[in-house]
PAZAPA-4460 file (N, C-alpha, C; in steps of 0.05 Angstrom, whole numbers, plus 32768, in hexadecimal, padded with zeros to 4 digits):
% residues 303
    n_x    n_y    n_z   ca_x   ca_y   ca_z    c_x    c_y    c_z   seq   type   mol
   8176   8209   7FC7   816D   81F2   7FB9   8155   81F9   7FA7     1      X     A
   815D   81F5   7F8F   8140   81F7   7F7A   8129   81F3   7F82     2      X     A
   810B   81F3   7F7E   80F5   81E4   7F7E   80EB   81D7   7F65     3      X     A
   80E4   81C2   7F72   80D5   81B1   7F5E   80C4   81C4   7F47     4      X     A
   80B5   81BA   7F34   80AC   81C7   7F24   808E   81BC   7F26     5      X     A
   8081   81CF   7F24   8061   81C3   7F24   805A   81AC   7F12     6      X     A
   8064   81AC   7F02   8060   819C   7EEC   8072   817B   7EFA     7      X     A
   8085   8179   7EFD   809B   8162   7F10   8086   8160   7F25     8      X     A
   807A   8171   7F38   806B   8165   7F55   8050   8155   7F47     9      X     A
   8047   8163   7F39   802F   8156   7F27   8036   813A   7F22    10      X     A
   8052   8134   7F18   8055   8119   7F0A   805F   8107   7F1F    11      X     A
   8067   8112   7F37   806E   8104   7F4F   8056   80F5   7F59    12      X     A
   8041   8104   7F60   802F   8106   7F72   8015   80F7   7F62    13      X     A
   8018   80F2   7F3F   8002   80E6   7F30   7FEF   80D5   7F34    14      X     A
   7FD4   80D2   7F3C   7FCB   80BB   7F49   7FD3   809A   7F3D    15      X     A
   7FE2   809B   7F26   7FE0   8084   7F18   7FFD   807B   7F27    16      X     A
   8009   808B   7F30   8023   8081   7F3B   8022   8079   7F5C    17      X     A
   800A   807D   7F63   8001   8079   7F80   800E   807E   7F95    18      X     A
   8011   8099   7F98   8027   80A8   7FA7   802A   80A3   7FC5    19      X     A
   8009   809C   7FCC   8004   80A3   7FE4   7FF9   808A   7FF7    20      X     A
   7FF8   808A   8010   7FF3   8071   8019   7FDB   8064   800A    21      X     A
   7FDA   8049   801C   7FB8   8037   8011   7FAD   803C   8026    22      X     A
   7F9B   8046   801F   7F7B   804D   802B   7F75   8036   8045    23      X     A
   7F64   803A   8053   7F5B   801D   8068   7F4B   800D   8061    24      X     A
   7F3B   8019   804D   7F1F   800D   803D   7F0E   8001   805A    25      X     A
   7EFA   8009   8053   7EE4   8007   806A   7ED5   7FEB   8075    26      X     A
   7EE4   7FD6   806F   7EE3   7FBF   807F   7EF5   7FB4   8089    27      X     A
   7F0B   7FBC   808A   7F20   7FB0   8096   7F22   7FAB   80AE    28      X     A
   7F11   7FBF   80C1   7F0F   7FB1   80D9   7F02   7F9D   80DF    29      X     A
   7EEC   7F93   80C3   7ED9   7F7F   80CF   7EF0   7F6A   80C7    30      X     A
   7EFD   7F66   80B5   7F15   7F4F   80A7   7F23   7F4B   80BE    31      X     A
   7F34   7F64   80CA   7F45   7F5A   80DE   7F33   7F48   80F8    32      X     A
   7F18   7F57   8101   7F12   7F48   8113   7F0E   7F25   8112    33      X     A
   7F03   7F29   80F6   7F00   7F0E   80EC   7F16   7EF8   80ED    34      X     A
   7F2D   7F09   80EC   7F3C   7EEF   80E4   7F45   7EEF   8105    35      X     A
   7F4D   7EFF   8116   7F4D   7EFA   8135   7F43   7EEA   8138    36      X     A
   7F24   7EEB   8130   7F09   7ED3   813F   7F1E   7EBB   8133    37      X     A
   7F19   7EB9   811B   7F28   7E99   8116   7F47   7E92   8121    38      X     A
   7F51   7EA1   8122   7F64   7E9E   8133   7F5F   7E8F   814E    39      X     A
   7F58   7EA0   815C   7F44   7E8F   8170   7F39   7E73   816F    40      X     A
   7F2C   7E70   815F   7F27   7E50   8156   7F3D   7E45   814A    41      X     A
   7F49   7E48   8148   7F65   7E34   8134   7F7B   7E35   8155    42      X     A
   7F7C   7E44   8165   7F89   7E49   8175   7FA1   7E5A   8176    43      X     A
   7F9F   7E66   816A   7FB7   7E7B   8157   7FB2   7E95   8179    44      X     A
   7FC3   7E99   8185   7FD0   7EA8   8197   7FD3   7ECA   8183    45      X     A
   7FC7   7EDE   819A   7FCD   7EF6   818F   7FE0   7F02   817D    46      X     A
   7FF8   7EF1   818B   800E   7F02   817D   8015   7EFC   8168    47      X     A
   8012   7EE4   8161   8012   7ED8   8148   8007   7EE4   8135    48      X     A
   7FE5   7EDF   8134   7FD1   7EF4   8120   7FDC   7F0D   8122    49      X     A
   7FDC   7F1F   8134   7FE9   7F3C   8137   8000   7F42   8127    50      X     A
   8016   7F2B   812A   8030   7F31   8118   802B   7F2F   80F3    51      X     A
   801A   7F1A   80EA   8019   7F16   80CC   8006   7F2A   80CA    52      X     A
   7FF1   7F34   80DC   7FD9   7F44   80D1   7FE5   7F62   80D0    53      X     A
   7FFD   7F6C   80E4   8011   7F83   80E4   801F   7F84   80CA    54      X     A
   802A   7F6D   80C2   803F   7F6A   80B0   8034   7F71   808A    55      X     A
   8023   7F5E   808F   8002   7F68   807A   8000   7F80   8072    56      X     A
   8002   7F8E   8088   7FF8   7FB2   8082   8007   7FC1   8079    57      X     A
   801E   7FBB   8089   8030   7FC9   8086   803E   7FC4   806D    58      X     A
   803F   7FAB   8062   804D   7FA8   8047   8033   7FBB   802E    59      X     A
   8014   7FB8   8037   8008   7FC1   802C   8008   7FEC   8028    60      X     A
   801F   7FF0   803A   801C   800E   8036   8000   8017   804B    61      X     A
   7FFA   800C   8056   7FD9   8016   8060   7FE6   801B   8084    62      X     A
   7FEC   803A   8091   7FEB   8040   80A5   7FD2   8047   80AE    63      X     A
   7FC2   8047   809E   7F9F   8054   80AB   7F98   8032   80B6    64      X     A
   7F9A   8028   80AA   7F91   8009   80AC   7FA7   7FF5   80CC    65      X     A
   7FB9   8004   80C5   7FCE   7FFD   80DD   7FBD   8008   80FA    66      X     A
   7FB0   8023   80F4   7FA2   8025   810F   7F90   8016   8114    67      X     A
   7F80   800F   8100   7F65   7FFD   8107   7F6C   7FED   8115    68      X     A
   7F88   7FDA   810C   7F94   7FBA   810F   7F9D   7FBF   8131    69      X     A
   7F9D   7FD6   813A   7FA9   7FDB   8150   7F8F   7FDE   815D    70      X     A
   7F86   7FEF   8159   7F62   7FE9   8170   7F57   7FD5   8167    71      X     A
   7F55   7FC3   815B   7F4E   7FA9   815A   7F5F   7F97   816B    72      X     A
   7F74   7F93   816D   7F86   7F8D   817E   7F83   7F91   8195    73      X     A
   7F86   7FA8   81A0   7F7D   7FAD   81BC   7F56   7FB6   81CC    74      X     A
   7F46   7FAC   81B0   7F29   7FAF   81B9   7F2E   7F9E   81D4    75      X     A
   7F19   7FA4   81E7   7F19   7F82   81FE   7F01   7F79   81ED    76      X     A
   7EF4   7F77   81D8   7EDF   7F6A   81C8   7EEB   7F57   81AF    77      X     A
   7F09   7F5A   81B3   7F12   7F4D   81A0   7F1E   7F34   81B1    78      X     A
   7F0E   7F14   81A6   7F15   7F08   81B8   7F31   7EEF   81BD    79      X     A
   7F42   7F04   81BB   7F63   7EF7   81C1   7F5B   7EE2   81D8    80      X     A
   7F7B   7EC9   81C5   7F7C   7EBB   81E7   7F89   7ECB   81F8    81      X     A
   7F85   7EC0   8213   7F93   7EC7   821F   7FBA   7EBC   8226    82      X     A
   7FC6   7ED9   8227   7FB8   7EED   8236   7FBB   7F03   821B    83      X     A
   7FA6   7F16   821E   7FA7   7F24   8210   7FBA   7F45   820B    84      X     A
   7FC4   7F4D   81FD   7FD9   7F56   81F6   7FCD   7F79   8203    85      X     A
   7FE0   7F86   8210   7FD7   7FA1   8221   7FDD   7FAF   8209    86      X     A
   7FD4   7FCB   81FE   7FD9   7FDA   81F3   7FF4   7FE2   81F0    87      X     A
   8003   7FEE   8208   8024   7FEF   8204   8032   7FD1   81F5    88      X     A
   8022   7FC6   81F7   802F   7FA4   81EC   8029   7FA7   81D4    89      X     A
   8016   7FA7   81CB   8005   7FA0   81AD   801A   7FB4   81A2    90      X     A
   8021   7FD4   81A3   802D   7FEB   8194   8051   7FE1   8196    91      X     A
   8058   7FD9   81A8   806F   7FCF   81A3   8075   7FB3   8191    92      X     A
   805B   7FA1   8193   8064   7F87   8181   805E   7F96   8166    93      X     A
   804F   7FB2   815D   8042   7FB0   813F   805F   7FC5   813C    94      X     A
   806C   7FCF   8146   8085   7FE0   8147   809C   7FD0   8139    95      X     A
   809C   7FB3   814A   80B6   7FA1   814B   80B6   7F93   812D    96      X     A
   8099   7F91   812C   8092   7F81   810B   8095   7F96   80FB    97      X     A
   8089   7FB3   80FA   8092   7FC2   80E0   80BB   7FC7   80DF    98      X     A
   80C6   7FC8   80F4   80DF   7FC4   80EF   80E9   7FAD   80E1    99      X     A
   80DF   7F8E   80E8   80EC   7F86   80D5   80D9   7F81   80B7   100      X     A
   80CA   7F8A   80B2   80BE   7F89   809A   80D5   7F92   8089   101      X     A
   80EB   7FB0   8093   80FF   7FAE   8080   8106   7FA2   806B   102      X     A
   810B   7F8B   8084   811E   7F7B   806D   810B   7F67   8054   103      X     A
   80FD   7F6B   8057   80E3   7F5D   803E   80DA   7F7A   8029   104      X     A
   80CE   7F8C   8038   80C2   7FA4   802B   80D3   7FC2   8017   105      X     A
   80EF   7FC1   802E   80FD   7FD7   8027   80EF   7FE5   8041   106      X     A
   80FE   8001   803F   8100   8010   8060   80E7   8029   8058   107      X     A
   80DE   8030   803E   80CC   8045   803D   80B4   803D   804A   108      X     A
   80A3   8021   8045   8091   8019   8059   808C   8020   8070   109      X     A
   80A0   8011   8077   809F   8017   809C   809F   802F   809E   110      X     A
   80AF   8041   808B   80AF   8055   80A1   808E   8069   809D   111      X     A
   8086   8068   8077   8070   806A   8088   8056   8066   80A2   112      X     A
   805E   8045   80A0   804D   803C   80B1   805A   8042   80CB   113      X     A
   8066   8047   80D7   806E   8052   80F2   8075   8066   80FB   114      X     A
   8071   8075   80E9   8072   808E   80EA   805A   8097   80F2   115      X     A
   803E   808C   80DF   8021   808B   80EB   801D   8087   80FC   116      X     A
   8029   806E   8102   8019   805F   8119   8025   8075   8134   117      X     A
   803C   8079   8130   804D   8082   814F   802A   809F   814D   118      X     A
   8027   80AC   8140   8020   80C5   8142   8001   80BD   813D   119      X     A
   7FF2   80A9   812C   7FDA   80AD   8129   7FC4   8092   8132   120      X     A
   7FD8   8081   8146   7FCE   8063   8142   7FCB   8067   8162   121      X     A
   7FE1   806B   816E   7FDC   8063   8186   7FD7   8085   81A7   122      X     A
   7FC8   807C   81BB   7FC7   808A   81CB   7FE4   809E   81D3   123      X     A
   7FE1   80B6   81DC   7FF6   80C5   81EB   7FFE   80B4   8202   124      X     A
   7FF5   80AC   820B   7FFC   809B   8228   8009   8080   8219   125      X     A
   8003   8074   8209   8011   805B   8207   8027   8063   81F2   126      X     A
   8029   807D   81E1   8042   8087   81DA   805A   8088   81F3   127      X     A
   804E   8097   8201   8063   809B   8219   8073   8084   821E   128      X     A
   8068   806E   8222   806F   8059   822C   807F   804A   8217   129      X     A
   8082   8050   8205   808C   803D   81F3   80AB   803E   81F3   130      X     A
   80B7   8022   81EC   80D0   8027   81EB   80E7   8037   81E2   131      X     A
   80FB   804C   81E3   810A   8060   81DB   8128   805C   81DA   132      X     A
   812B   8040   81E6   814A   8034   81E0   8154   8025   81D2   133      X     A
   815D   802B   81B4   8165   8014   81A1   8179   800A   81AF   134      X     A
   8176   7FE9   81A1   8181   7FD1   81A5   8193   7FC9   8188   135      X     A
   8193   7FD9   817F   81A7   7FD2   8164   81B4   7FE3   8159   136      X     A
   81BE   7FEA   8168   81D7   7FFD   815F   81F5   7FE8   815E   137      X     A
   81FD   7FF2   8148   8217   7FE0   813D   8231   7FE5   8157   138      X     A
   8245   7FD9   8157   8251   7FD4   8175   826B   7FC1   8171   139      X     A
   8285   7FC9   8171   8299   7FB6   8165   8295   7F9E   8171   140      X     A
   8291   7F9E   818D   828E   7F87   81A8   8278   7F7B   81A3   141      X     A
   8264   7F7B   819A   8246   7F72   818C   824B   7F61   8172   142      X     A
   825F   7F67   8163   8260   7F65   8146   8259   7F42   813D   143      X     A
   8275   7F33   8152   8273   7F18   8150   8255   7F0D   814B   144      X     A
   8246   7F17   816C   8237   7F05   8177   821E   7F0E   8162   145      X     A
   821D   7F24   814F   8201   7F2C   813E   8203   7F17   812C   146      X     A
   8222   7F17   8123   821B   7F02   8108   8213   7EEC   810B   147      X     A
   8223   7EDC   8122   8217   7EC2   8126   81FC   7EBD   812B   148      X     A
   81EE   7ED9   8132   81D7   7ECE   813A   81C3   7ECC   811F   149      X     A
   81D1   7EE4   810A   81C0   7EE8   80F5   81C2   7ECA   80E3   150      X     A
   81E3   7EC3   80E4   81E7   7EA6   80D7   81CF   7E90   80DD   151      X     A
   81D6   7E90   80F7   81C3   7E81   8109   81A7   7E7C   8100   152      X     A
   8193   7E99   80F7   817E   7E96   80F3   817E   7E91   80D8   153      X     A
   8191   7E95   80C9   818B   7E8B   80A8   818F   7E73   80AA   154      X     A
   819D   7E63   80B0   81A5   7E3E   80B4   8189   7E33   80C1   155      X     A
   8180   7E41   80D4   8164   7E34   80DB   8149   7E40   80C0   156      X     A
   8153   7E55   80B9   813B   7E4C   809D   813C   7E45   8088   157      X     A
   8157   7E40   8082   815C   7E33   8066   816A   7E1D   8073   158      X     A
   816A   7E06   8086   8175   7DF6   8088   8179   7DE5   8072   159      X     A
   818C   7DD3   806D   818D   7DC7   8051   819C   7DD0   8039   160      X     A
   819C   7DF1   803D   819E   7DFE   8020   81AD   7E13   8027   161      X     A
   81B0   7E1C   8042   81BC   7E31   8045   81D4   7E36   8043   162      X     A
   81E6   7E2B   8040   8205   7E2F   8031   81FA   7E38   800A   163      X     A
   81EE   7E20   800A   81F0   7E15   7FE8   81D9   7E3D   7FE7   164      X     A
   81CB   7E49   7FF2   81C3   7E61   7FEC   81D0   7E6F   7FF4   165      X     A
   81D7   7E78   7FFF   81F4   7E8D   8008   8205   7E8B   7FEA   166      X     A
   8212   7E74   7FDC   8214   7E7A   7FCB   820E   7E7F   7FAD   167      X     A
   81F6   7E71   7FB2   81E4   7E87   7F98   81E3   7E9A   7F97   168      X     A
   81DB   7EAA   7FB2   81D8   7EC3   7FAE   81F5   7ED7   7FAA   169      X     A
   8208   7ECB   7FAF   8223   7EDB   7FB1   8229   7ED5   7F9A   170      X     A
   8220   7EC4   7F81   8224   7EC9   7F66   8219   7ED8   7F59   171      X     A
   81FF   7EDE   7F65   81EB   7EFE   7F59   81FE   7F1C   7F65   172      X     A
   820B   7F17   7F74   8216   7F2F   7F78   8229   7F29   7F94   173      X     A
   8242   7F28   7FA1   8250   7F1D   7FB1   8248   7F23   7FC9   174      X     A
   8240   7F43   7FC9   8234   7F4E   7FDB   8214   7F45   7FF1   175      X     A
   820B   7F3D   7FD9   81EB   7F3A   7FE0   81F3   7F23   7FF4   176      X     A
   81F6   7F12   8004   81FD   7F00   8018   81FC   7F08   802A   177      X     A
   821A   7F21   802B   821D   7F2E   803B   820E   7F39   8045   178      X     A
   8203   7F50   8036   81EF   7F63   8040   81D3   7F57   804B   179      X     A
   81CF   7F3D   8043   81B1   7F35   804A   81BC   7F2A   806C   180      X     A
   81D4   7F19   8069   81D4   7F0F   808D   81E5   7F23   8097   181      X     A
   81EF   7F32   8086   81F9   7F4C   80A9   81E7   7F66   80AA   182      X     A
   81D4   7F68   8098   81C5   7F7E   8098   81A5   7F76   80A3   183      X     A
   81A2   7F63   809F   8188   7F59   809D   8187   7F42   80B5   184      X     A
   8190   7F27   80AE   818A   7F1A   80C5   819B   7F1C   80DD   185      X     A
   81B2   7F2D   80E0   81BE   7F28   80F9   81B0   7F36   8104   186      X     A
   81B0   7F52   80FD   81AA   7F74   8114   8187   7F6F   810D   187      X     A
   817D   7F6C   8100   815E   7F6D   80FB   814A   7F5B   8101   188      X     A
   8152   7F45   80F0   813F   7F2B   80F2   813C   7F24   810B   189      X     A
   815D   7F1A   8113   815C   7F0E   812B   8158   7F25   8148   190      X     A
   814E   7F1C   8160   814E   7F29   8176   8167   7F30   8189   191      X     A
   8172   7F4E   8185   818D   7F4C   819B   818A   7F40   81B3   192      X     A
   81A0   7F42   81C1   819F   7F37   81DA   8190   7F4A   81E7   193      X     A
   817E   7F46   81FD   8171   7F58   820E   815B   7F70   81FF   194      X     A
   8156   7F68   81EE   8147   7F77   81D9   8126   7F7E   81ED   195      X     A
   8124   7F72   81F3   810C   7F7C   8208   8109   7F82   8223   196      X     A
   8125   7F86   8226   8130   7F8F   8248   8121   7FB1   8245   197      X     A
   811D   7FBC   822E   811D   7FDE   8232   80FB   7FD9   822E   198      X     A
   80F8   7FCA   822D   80D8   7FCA   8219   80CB   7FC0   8207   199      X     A
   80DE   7FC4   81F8   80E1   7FBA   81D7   80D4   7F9D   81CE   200      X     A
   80C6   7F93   81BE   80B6   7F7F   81BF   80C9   7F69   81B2   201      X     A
   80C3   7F4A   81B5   80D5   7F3F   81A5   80C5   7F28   8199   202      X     A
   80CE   7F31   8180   80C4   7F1E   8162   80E0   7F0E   815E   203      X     A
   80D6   7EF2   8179   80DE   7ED5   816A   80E3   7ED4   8152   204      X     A
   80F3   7EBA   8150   80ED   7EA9   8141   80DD   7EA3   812E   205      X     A
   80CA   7EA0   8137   80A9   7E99   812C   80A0   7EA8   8127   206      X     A
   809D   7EBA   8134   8090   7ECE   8130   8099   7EE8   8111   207      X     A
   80B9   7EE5   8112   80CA   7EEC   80FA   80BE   7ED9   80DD   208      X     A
   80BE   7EC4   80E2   80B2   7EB7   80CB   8099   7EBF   80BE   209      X     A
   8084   7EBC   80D7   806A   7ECC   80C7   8070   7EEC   80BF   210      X     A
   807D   7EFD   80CB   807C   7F1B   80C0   8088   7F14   809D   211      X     A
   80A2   7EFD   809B   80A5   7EFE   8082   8095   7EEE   806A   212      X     A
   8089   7ED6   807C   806C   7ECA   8068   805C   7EE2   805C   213      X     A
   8056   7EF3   8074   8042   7F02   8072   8045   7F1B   8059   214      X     A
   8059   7F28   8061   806A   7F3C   8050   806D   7F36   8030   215      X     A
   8078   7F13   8032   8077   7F11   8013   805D   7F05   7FFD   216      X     A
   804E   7EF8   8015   8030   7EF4   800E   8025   7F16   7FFC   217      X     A
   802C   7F25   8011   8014   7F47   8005   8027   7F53   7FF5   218      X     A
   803D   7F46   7FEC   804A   7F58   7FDD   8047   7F4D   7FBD   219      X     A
   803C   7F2D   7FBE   8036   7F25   7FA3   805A   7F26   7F93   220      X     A
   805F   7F0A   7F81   806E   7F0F   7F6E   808D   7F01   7F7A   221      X     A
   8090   7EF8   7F95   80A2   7EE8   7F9D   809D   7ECF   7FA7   222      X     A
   8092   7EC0   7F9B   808B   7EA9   7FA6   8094   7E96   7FAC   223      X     A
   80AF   7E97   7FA2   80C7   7E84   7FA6   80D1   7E87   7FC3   224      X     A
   80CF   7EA5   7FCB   80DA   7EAD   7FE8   80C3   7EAA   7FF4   225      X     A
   80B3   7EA7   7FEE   8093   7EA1   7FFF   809C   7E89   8006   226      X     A
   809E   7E71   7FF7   80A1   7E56   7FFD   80B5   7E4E   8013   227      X     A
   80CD   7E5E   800C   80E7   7E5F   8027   80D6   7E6E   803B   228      X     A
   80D5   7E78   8044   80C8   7E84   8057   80B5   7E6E   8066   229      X     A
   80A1   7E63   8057   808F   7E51   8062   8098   7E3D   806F   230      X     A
   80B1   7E35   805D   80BC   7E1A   8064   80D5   7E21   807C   231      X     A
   80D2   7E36   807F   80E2   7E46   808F   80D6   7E38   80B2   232      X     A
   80BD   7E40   80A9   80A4   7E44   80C2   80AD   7E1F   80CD   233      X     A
   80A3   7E18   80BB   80AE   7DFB   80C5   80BB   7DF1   80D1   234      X     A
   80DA   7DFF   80C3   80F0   7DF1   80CE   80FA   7E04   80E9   235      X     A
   80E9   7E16   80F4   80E9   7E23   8111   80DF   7E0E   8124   236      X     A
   80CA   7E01   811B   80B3   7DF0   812A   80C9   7DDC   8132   237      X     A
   80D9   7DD4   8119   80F0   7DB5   8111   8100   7DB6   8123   238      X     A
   810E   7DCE   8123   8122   7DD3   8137   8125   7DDA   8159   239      X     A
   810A   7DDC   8158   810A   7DEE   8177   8102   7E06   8177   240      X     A
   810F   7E1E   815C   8113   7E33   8168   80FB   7E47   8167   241      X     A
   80E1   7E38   8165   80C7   7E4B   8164   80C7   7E54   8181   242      X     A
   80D0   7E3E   818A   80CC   7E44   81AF   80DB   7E5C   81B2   243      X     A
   80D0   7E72   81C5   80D9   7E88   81DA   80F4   7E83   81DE   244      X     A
   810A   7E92   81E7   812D   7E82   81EF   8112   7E81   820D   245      X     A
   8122   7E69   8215   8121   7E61   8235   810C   7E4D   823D   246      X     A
   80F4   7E4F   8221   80DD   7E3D   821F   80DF   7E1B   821C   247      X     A
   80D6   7E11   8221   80D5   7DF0   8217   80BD   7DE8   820F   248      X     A
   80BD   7DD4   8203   809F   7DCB   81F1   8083   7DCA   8205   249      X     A
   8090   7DC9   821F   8071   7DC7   822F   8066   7DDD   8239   250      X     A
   8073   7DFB   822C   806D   7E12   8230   8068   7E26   821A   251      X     A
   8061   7E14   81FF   8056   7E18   81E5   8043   7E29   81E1   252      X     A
   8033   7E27   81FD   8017   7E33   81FF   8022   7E53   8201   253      X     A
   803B   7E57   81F9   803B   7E77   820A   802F   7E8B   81EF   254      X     A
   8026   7EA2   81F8   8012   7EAC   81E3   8028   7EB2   81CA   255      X     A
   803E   7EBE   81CA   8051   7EC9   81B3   804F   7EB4   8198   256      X     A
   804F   7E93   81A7   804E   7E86   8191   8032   7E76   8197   257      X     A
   8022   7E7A   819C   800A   7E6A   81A1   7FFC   7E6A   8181   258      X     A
   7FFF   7E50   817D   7FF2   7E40   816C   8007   7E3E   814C   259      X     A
   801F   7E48   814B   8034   7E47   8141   8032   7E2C   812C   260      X     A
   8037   7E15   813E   8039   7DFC   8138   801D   7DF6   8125   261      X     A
   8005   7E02   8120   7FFE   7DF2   8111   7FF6   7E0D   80FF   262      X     A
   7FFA   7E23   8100   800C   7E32   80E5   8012   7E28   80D2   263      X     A
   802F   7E1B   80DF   8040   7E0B   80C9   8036   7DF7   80C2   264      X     A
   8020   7DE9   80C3   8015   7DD0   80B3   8006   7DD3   809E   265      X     A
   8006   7DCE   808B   7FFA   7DD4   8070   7FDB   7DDD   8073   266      X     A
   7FD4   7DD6   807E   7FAC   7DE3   8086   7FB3   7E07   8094   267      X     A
   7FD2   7E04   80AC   7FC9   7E1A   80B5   7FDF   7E2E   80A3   268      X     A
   7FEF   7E2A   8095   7FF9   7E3D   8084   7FE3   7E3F   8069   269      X     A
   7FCF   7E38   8069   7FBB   7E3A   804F   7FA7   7E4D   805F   270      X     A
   7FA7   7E4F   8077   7F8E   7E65   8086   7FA1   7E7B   808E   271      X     A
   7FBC   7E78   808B   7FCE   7E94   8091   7FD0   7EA2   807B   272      X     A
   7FCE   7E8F   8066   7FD6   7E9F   8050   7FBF   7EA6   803D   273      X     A
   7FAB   7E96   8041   7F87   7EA9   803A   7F7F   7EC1   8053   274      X     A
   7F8C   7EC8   806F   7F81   7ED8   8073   7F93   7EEC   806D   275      X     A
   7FA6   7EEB   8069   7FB9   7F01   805F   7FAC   7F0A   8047   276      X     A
   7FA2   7F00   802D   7F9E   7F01   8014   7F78   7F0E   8022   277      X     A
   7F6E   7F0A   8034   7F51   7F15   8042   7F60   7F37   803E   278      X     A
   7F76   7F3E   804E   7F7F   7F52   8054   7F85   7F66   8043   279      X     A
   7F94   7F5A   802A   7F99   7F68   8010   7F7D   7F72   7FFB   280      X     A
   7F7C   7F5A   7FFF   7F56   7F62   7FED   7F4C   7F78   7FFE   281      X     A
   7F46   7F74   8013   7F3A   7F8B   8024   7F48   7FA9   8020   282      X     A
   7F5F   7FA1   801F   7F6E   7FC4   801C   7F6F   7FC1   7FF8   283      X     A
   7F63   7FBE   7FE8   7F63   7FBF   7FCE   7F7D   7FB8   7FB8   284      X     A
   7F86   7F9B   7FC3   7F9C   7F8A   7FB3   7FB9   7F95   7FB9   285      X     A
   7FCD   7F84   7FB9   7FED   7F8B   7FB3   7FED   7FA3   7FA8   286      X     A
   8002   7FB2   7FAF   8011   7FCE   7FA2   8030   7FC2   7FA2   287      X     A
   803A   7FAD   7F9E   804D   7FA8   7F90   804B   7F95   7F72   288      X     A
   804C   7F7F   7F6D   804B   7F6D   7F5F   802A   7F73   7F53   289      X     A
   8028   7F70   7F38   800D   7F63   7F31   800D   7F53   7F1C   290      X     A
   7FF2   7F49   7F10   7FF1   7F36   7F00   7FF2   7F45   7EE9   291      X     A
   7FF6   7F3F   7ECF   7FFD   7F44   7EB4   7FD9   7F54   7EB0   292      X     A
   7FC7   7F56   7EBD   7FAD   7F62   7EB5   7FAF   7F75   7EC9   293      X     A
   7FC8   7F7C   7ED2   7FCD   7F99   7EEA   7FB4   7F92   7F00   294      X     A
   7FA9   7F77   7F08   7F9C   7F76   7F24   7FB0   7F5B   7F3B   295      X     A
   7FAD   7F61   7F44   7FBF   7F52   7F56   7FAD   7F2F   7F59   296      X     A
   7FB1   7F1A   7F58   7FAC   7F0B   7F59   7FA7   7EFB   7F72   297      X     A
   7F93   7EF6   7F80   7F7C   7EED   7FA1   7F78   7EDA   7F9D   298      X     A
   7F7D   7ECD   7FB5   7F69   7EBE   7FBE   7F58   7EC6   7FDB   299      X     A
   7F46   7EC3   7FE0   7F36   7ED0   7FF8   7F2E   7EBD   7FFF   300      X     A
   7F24   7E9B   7FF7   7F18   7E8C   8003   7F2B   7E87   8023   301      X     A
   7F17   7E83   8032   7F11   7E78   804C   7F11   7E66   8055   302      X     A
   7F28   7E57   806E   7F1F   7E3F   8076   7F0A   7E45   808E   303      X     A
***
């Protein structure tokens, strides 16, 4: 096989083409802690903040910053409700969220970011421990029960619309339907059966909504799918299905979705989606979309 030419790696590697990850920039730990603390006061449950503030990073390209978000996470000075998330816990929920960032980001992300994290984020001992048995591997006997579930979760976020979008999008291309609910929400979005029998962490419902609020918030430039998404968050709350499978409303309090419900209300999707935009500023703006003056366009105010 040929080699590149010095001159070709030069134009690969150009700083203007930004070859290389985003930096952590040197406050990010105080941002993340910050928005924990408020979390805390709004009542926002670990896993919640953990999943959009994971999802954040990771759409941001920043695996240096992925470690911080992870010892911030598991400080005992960081003050989670209870109960607060064990280290083997915290590395498998920021694992489960860069997987499906996929389907928002594309697959080069993640894999930088988990590629880092497996090797530069977390302890040898809580490597060990981490889960080693995929749950999604394709399966003729599996096949039925993926789609319906993927169906399943698109009808609960586009309720209303979701036939009438299935075929919009199959007039942009016949394919694209397909590939978004058998590639994306059956095997990905949604959680297999027994998905956390080996270990493996499981991103709800709800919790799937914020990774994709979150994802298309830092990516700047889709705001149309920002708005589905949000209204997404809602119609989880509408339906039931924010709840845990097996949960009922008087067990709301459980941490995965703790404080969910007022997320989705216009005050608390306005403090999800300024601390996300805290996050971006801090790692020095979007690296996808920008504004016509090539800076990415913030808001940072604070509730």
């Amino acid at each position: 096989m040929s080699k590149l030419s010095a001159s070709l790696k030069s134009l690969i590697h150009a700083p203007f083409a930004r070859p290389g990850p985003t930096p952590a920039g040197p406050h990010i730990a105080d941002v993340y802690r910050s928005i924990a603390a408020d979390a805390v006061q709004h009542g926002v449950g670990s896993q919640p903040w953990l999943t959009f503030l994971a999802a954040t990073t990771i759409t941001l390209n920043a695996p240096e910053a992925l470690t911080v978000l992870y010892q911030v996470a598991t400080d005992k000075s960081t003050p989670p409700p209870p109960p607060p998330l064990a280290p083997v816990a915290t590395a498998e929920l920021i694992r489960e969220v860069g997987l499906k960032c996929i389907g928002f980001n594309g697959i080069p992300r993640t894999i930088n970011a988990l590629g880092s994290f497996r090797a530069n984020s977390i302890p040898s001992a809580v490597a060990a421990q981490l889960a080693t048995k995929p749950t999604r591997v394709p399966a003729a006997d599996t096949l039925a029960e993926t789609t319906a579930r993927g169906l399943g979760l698109w009808r609960s976020i586009y309720a209303g619309v979701d036939v009438k979008l299935l075929d919009k999008l199959a007039e942009s291309h016949p394919d694209l339907p397909v590939h978004i609910l058998h590639s994306h929400y059956g095997p990905l979005f949604s959680d297999p059966p027994n998905h956390a029998a080996g270990g493996l962490a499981t991103v709800g419902r709800a919790l799937t909504s914020l990774v994709a609020i979150a994802c298309l918030r830092a990516q700047t430039g889709v705001g149309p799918q920002l708005v589905s998404h949000v209204l997404g968050l809602r119609k989880a709350v509408a339906d039931g299905t924010w709840l845990p499978a097996g949960a009922d409303a008087t067990e709301a309090d459980n941490n995965s979705v703790l404080g969910v419900k007022w997320l989705a209300t216009d005050v608390g999707t306005e403090w999800l989606l300024q601390s996300i935009d805290r996050v971006v500023a801090a790692l020095g703006g979007a690296n996808f979309a920008t504004t016509s003056a090539g800076e990415p366009a913030r808001s940072t105010a604070k509730l």
